[in-house]
BAFI-3210 file (N, C-alpha, C; in Angstrom, 3 decimals, decimal comma, padded with zeros to 6 digits):
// residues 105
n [1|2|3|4|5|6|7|8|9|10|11|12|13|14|15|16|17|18|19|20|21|22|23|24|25|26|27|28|29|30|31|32|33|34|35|36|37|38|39|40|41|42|43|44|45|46|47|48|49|50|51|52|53|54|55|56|57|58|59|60|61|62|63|64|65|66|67|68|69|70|71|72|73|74|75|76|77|78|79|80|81|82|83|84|85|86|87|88|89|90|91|92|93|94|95|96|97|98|99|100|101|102|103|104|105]
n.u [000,854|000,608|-000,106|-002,726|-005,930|-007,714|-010,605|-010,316|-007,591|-004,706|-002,316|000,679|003,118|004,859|008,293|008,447|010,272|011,171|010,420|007,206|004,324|001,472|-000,447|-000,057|-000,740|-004,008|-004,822|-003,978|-006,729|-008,441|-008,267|-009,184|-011,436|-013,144|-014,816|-014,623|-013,973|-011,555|-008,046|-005,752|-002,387|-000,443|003,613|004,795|005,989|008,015|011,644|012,075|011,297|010,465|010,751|008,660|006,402|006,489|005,108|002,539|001,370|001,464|-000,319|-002,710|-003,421|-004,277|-006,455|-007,935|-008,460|-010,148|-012,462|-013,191|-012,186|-009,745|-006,557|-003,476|-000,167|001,832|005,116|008,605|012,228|014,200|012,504|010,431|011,830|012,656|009,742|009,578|011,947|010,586|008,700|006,413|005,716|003,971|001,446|000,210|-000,572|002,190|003,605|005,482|006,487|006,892|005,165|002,691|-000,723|-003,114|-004,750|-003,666|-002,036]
n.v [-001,180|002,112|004,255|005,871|007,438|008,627|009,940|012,336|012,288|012,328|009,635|008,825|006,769|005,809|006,718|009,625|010,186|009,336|009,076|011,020|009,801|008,791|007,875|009,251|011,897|010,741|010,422|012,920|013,800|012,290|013,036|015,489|015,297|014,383|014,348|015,489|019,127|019,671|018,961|016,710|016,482|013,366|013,432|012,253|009,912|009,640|009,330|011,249|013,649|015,021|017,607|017,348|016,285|018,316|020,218|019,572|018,985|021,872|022,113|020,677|021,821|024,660|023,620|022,619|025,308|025,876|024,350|025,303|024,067|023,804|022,883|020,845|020,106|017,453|016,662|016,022|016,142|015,961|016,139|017,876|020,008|020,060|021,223|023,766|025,055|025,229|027,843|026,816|027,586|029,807|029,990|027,447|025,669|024,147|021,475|020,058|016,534|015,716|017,107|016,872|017,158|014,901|014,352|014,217|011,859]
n.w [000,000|-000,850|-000,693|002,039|002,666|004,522|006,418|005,771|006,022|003,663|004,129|003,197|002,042|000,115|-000,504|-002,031|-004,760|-006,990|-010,806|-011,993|-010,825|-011,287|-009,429|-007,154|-007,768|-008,273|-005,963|-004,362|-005,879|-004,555|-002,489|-002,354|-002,830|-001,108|001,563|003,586|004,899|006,399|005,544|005,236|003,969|004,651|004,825|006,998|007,366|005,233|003,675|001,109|-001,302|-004,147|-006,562|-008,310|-007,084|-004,689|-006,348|-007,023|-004,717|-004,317|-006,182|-005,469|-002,930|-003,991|-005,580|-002,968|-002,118|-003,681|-003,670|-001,456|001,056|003,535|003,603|004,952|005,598|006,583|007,945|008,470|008,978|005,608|004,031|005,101|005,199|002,144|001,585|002,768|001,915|-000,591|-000,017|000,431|003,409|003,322|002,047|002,881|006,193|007,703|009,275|011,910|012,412|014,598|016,649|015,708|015,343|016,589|014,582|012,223|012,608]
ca.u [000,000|001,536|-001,209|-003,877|-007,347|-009,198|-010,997|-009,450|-006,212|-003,824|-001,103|001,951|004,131|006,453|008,790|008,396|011,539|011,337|009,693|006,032|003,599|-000,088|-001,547|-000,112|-002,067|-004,995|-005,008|-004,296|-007,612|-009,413|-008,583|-009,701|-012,709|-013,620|-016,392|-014,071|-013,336|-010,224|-007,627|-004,277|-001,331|000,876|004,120|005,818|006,878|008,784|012,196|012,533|010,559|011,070|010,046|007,358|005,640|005,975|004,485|001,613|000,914|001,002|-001,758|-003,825|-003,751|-005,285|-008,064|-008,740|-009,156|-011,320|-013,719|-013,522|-011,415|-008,490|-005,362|-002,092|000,922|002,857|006,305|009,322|013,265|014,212|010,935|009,598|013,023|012,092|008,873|009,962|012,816|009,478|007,864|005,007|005,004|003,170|000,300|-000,175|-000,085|003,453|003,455|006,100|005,893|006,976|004,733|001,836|-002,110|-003,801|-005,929|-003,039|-001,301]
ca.v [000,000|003,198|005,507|005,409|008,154|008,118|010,955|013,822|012,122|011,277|009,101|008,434|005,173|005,418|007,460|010,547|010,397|008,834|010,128|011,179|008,463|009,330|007,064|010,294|012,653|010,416|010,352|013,762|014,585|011,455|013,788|017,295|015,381|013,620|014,631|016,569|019,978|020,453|017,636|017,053|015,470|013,159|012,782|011,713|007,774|009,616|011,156|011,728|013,744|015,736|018,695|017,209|015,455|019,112|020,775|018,079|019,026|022,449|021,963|020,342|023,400|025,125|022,683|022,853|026,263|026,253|023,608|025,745|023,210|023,679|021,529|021,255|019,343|017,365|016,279|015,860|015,726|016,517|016,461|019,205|021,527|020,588|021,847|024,846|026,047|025,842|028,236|026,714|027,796|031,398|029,758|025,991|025,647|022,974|020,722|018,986|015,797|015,857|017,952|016,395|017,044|013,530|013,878|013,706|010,756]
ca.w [000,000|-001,310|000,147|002,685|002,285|005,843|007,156|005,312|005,909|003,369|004,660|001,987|002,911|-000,481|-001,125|-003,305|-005,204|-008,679|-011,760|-011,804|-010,690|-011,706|-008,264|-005,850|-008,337|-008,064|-003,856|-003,866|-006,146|-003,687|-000,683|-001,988|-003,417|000,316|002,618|004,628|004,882|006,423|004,944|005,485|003,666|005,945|004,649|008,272|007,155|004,298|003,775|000,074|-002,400|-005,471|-006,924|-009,293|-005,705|-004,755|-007,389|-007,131|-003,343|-004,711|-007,435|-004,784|-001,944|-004,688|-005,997|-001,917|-001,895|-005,086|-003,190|-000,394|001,756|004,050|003,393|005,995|005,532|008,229|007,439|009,107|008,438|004,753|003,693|005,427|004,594|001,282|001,488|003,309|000,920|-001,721|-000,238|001,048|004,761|002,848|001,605|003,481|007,259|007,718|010,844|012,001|012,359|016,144|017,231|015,206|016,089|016,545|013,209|011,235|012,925]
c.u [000,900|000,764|-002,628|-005,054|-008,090|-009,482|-010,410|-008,181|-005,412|-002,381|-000,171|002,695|004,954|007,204|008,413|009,399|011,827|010,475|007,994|004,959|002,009|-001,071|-001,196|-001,211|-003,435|-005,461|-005,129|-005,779|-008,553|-009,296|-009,095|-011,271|-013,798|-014,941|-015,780|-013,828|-011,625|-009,523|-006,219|-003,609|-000,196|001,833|005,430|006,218|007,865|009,884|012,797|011,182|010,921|010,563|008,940|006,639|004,879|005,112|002,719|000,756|000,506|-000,568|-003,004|-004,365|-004,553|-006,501|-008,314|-009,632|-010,541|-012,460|-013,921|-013,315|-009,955|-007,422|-003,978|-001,219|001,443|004,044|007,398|011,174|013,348|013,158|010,254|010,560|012,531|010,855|008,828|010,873|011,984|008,973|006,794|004,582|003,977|001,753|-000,293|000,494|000,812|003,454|004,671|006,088|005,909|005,727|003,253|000,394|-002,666|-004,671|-004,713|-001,702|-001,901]
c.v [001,244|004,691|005,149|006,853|007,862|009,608|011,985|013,787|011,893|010,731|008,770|007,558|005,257|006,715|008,292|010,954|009,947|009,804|010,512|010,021|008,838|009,048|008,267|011,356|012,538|010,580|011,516|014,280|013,216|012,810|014,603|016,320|014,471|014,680|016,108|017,628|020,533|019,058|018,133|016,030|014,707|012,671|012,470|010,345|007,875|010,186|011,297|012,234|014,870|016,724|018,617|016,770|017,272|019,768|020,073|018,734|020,295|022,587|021,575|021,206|023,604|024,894|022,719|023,760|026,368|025,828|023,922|024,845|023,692|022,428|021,956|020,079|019,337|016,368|016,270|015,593|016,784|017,278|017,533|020,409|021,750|021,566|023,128|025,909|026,017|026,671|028,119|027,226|029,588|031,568|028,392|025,981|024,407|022,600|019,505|017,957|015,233|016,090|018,175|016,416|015,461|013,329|013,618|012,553|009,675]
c.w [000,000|-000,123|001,061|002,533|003,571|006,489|007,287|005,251|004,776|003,290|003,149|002,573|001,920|-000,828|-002,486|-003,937|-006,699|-009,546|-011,549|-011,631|-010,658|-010,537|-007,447|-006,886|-008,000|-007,002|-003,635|-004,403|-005,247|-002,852|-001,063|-002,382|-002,144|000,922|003,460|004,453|005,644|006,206|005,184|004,673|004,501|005,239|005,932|007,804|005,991|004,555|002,809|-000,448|-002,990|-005,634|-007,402|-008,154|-005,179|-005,316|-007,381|-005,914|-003,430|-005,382|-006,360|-003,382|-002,903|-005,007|-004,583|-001,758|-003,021|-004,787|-001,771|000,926|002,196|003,832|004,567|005,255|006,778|007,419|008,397|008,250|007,019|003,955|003,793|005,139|003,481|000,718|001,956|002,166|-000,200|-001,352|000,643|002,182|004,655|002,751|002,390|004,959|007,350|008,993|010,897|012,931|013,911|016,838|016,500|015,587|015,939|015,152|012,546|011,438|012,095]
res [x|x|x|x|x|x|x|x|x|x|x|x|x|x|x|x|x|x|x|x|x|x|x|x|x|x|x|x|x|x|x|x|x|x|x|x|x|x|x|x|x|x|x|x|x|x|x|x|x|x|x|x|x|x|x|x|x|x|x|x|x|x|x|x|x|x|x|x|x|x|x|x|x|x|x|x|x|x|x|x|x|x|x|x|x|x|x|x|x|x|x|x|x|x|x|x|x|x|x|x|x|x|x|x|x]
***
């Protein structure tokens, strides 16, 4: 199991480090398209991913906001630098993975 989808969650288990893989696309448009309004991406069990993963996590903040949905990220390690030296902490609240709220465990 690459990805898990539960209650606004979605958990990531593989590495985001190879070329583009169309199934994280898909999970991320499962989560914005869930029940839930506020949704989070967990990538705490990871510690690689790329720019195109970024870019991806990007695209899907947006489609949140568009459906009028909150999105967070929790990350940890490289992971979350990466996501940091993108940028993101401007537009997407970043959580590390320490210091984690219980929904997105």
């Amino acid at each position: 199991m690459d990805y898990e989808l539960k209650g606004g969650v979605l958990k990531v288990f593989k590495e985001l480090d190879y070329d583009y893989d169309v199934s994280f696309d898909r999970a991320c448009s499962d989560l914005v398209a869930s029940r839930e309004d506020e949704l989070c991406i967990d990538l705490s069990r990871i510690r690689r991913i790329t720019s195109t993963y970024v870019g991806l996590m990007a695209a899907t903040f947006f489609l949140a906001r568009a459906n009028n949905k909150s999105i967070s990220i929790i990350a940890k390690g490289p992971v979350l630098s990466t996501i940091r030296m993108a940028g993101f902490e401007s537009f997407v609240p970043l959580i590390d993975a320490e210091r984690a709220p219980p929904k997105c465990q």
